[in-house]
Biopython code that builds the backbone (N, CA, C, O; Angstrom):
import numpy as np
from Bio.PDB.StructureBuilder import StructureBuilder

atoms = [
    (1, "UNK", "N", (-122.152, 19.173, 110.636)),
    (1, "UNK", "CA", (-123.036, 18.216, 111.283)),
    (1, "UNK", "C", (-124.316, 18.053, 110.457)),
    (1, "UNK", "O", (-124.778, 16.948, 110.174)),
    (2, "UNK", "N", (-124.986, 19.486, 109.999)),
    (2, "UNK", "CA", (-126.279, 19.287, 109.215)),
    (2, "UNK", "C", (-126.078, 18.100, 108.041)),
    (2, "UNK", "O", (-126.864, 17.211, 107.714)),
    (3, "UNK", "N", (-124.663, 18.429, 107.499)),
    (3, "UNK", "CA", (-124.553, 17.811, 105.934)),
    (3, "UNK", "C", (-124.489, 16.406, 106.551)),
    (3, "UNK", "O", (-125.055, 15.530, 105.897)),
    (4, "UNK", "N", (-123.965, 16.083, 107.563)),
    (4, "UNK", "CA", (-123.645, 14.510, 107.206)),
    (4, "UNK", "C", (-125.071, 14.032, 108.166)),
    (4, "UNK", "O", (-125.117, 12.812, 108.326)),
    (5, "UNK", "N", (-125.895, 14.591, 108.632)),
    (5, "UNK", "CA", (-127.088, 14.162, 108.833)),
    (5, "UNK", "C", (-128.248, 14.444, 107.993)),
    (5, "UNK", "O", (-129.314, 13.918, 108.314)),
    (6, "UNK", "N", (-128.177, 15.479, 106.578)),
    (6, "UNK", "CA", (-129.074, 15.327, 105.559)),
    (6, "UNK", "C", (-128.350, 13.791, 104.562)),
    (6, "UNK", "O", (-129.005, 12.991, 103.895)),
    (7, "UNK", "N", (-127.152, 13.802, 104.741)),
    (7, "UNK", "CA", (-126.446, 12.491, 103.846)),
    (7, "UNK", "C", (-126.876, 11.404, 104.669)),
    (7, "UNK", "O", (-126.768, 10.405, 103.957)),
    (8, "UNK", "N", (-127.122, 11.214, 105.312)),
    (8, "UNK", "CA", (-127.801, 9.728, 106.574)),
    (8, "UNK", "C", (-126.634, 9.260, 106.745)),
    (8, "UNK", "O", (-126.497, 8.066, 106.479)),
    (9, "UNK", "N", (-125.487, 9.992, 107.211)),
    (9, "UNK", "CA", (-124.497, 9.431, 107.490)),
    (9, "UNK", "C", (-124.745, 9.238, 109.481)),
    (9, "UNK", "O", (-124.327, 8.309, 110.172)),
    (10, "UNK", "N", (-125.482, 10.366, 109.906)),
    (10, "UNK", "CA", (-125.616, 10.062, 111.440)),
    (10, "UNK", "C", (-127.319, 10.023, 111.367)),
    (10, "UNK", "O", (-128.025, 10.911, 110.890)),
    (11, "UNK", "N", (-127.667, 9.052, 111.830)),
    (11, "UNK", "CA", (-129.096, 8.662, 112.137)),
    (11, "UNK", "C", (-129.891, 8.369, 113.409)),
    (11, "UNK", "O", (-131.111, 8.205, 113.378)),
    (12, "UNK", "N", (-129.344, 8.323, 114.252)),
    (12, "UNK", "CA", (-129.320, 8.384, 116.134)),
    (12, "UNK", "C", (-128.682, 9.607, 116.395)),
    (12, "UNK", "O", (-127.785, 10.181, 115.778)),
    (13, "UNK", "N", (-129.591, 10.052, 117.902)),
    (13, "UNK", "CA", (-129.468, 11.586, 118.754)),
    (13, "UNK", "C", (-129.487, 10.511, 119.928)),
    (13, "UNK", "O", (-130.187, 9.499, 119.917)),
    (14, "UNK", "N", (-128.457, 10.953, 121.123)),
    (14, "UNK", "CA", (-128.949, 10.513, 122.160)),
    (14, "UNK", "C", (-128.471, 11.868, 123.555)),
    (14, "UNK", "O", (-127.835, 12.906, 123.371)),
    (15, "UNK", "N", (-128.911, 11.470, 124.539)),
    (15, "UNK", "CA", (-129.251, 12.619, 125.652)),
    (15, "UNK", "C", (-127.991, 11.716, 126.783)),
    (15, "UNK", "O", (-128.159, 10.776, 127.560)),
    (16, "UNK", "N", (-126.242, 12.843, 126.269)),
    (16, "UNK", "CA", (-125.417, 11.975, 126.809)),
    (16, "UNK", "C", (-125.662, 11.874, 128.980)),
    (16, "UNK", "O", (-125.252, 11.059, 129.806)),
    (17, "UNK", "N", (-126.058, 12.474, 129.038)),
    (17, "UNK", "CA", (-126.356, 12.257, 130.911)),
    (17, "UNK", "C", (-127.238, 11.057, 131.196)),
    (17, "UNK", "O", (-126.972, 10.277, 132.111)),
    (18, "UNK", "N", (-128.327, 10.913, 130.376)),
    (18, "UNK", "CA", (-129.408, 9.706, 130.499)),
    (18, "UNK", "C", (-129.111, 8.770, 129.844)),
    (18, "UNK", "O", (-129.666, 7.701, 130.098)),
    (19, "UNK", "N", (-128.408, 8.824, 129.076)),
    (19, "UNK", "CA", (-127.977, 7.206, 128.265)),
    (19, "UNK", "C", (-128.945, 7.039, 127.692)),
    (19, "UNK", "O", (-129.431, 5.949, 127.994)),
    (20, "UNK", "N", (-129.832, 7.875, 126.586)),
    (20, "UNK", "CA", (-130.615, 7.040, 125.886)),
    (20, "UNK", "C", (-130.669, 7.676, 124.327)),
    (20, "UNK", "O", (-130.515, 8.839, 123.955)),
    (21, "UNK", "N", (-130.970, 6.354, 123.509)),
    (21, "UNK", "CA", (-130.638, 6.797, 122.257)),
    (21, "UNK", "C", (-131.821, 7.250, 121.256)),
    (21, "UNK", "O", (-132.960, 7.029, 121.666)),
    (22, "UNK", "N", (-131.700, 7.786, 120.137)),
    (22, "UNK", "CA", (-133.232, 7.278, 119.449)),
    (22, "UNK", "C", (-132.942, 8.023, 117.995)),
    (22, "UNK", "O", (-131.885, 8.522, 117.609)),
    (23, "UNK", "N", (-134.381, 7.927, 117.224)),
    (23, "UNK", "CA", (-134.224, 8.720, 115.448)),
    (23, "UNK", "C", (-134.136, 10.192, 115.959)),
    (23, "UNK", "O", (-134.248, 10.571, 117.125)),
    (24, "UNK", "N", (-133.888, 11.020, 114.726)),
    (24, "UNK", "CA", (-133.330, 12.750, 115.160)),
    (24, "UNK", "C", (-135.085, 12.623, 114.757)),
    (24, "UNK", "O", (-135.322, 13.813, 114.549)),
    (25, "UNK", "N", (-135.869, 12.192, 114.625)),
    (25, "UNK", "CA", (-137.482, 12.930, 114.417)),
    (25, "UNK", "C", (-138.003, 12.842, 115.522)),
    (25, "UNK", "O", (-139.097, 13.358, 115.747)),
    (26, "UNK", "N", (-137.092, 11.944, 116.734)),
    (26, "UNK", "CA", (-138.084, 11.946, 118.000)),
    (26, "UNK", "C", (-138.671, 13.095, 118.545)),
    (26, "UNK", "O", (-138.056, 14.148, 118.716)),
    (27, "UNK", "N", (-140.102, 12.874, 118.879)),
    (27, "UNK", "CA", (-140.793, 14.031, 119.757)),
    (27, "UNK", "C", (-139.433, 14.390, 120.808)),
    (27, "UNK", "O", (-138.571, 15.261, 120.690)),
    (28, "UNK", "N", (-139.581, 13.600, 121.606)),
    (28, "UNK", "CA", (-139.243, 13.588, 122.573)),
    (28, "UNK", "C", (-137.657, 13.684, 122.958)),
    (28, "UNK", "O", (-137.168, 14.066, 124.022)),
    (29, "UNK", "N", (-136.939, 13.182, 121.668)),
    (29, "UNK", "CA", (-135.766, 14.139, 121.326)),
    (29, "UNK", "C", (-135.087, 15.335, 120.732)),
    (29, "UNK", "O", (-133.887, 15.475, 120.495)),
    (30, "UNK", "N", (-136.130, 16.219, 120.522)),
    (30, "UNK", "CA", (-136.707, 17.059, 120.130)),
    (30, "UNK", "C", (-136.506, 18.583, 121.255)),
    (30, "UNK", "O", (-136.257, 19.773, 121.062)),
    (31, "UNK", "N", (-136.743, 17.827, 122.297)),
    (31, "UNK", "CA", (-137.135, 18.658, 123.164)),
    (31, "UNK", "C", (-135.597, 18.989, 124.117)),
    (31, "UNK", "O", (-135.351, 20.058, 124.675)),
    (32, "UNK", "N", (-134.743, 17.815, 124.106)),
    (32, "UNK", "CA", (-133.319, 18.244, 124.849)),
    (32, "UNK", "C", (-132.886, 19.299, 124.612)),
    (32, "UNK", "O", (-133.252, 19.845, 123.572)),
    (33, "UNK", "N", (-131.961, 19.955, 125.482)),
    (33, "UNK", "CA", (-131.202, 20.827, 125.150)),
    (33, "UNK", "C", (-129.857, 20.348, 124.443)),
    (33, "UNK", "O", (-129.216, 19.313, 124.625)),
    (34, "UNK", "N", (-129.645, 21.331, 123.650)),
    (34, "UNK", "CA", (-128.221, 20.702, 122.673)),
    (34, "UNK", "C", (-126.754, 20.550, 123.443)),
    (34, "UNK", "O", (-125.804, 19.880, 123.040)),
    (35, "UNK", "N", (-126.810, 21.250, 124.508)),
    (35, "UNK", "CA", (-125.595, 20.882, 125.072)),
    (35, "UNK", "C", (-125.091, 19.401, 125.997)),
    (35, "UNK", "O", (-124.073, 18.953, 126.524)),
    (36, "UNK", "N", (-127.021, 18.887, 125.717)),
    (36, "UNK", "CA", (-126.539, 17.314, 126.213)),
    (36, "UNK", "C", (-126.836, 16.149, 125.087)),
    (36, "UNK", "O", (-126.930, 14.948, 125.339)),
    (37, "UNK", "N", (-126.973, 16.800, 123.707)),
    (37, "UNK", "CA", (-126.677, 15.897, 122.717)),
    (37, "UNK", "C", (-126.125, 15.343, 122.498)),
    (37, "UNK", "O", (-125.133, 15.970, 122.867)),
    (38, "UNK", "N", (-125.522, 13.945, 121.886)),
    (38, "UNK", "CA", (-124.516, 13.084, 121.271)),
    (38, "UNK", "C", (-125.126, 12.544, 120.073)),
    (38, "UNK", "O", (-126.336, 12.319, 120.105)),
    (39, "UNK", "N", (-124.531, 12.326, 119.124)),
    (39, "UNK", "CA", (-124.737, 11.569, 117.871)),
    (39, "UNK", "C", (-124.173, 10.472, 117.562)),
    (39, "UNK", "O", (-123.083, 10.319, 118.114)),
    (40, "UNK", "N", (-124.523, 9.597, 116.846)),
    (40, "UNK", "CA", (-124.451, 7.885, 116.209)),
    (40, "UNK", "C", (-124.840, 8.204, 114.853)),
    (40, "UNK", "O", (-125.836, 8.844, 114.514)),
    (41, "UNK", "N", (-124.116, 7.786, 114.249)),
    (41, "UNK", "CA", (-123.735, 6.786, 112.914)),
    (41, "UNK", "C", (-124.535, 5.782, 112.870)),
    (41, "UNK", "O", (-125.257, 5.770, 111.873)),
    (42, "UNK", "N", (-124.730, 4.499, 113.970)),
    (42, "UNK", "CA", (-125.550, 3.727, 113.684)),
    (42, "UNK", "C", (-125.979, 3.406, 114.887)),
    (42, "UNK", "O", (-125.565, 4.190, 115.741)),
    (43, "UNK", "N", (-126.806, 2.356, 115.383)),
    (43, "UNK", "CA", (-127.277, 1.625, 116.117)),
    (43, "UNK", "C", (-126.026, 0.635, 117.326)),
    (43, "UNK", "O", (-126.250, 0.728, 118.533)),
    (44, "UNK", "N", (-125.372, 0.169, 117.065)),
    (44, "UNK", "CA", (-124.499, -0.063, 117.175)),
    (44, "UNK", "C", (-123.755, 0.732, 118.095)),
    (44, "UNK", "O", (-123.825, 0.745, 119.324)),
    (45, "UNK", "N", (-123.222, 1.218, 117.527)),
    (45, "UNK", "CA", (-122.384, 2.608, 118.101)),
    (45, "UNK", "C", (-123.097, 3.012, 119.172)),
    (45, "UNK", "O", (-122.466, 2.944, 120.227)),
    (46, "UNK", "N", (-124.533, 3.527, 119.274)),
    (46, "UNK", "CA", (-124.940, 4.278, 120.345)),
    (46, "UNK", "C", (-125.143, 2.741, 121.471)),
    (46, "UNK", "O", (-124.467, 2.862, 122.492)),
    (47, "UNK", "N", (-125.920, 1.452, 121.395)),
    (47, "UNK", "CA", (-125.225, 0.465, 121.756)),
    (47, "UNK", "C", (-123.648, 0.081, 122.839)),
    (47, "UNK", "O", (-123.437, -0.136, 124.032)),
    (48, "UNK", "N", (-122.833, 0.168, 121.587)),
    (48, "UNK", "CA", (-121.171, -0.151, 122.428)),
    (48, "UNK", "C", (-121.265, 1.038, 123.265)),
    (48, "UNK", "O", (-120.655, 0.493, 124.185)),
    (49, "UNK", "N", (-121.563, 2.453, 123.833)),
    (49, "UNK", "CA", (-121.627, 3.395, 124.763)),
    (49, "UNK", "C", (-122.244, 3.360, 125.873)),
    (49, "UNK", "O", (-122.062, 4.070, 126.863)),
    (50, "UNK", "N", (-123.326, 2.138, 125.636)),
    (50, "UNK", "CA", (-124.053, 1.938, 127.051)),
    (50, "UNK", "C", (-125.092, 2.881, 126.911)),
    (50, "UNK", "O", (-125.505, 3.265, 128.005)),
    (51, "UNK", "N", (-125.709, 3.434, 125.844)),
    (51, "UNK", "CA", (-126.819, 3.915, 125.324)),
    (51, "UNK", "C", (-127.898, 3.024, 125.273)),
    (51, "UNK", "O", (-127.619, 1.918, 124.810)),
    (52, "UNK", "N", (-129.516, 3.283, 125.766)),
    (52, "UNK", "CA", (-130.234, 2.276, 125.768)),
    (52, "UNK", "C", (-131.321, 2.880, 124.654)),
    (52, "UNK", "O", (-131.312, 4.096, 124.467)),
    (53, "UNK", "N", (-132.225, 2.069, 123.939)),
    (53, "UNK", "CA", (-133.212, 2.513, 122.730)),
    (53, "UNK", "C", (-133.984, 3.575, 123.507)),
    (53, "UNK", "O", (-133.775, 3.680, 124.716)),
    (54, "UNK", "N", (-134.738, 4.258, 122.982)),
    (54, "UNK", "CA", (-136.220, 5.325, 123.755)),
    (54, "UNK", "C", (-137.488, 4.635, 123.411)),
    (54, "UNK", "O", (-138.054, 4.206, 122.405)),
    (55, "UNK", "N", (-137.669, 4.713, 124.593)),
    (55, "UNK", "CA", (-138.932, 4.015, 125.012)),
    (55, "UNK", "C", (-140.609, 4.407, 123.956)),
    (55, "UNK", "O", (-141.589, 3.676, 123.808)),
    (56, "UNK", "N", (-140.267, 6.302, 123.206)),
    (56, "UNK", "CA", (-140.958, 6.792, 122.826)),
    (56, "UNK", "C", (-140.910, 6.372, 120.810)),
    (56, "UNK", "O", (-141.983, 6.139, 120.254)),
    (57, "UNK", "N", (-140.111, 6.354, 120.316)),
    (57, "UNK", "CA", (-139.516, 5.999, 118.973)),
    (57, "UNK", "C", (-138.995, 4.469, 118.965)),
    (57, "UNK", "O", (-139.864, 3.773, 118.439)),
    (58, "UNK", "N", (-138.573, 4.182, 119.117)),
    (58, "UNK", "CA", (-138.111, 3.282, 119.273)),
    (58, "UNK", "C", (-138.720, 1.523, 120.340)),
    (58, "UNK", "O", (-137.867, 0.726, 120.730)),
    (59, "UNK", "N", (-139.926, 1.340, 120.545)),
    (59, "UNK", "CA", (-140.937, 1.091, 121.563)),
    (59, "UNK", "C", (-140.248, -0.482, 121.429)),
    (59, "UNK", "O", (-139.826, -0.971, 122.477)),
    (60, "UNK", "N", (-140.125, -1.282, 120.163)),
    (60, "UNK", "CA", (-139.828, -2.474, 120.117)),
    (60, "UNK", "C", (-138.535, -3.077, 120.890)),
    (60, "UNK", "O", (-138.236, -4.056, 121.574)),
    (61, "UNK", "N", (-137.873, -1.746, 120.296)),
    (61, "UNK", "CA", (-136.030, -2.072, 120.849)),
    (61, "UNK", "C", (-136.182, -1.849, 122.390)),
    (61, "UNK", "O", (-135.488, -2.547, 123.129)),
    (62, "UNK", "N", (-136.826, -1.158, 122.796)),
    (62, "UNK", "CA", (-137.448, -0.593, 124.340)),
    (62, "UNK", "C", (-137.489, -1.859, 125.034)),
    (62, "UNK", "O", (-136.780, -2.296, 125.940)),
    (63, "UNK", "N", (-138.438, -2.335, 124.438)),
    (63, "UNK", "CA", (-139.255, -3.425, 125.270)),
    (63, "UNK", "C", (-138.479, -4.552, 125.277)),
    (63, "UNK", "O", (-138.526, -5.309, 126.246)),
    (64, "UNK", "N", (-137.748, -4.783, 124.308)),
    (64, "UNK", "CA", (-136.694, -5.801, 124.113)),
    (64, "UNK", "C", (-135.267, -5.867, 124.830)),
    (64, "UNK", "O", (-134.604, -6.893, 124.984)),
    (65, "UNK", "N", (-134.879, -4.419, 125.290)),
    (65, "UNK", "CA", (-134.198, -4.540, 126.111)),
    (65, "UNK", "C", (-134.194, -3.917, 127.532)),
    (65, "UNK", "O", (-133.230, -3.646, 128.248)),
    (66, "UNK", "N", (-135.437, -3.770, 127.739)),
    (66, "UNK", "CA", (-135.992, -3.642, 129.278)),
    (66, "UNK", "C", (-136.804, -5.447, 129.723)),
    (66, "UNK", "O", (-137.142, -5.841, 130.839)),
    (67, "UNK", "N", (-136.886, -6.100, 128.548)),
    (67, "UNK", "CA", (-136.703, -7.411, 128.840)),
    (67, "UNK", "C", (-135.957, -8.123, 129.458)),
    (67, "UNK", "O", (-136.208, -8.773, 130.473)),
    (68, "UNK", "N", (-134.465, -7.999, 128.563)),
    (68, "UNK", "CA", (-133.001, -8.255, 129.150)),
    (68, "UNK", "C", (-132.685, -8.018, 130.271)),
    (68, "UNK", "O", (-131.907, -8.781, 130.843)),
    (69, "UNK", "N", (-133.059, -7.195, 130.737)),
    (69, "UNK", "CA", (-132.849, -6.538, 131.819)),
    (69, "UNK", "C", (-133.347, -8.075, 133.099)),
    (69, "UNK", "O", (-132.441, -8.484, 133.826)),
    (70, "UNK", "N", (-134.136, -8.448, 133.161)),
    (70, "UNK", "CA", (-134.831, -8.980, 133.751)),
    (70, "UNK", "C", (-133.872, -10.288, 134.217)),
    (70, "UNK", "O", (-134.337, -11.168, 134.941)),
]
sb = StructureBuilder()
sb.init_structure("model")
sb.init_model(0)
sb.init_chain("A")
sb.init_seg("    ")
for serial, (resi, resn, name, xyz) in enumerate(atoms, 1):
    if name == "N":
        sb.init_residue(resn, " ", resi, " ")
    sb.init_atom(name, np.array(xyz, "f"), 0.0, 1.0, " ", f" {name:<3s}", serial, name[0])
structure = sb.get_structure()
């Protein structure tokens, strides 16, 4: 797992119970426990799962689709 996330092959962490996705530098992803981790490859991917952006890293994609929402 380390190698293919020093290779930027996985670039999204998300918190699989909450559905939310974000960068592995998030503060705030940071702080989960690992047994409710999931990983992405891309954007996309965490996306097609019904994964939503983090509100904390990610603020643009946030707002853009707590827009949608509407």
């Amino acid at each position: 797992m380390r190698a293919k996330i020093k290779a930027k092959q996985i670039i999204f962490g998300g918190h699989k119970n909450l559905k939310i996705y974000g960068h592995l530098n998030c503060k705030s992803g940071k702080r989960m426990k690992q047994e409710n981790r999931v990983f992405f490859s891309n954007e996309k991917e965490a996306l097609k799962n019904n994964f939503r952006p983090c509100g904390h890293c990610m603020k643009a994609d946030y707002k853009k689709w707590k827009n949608d929402l509407v």
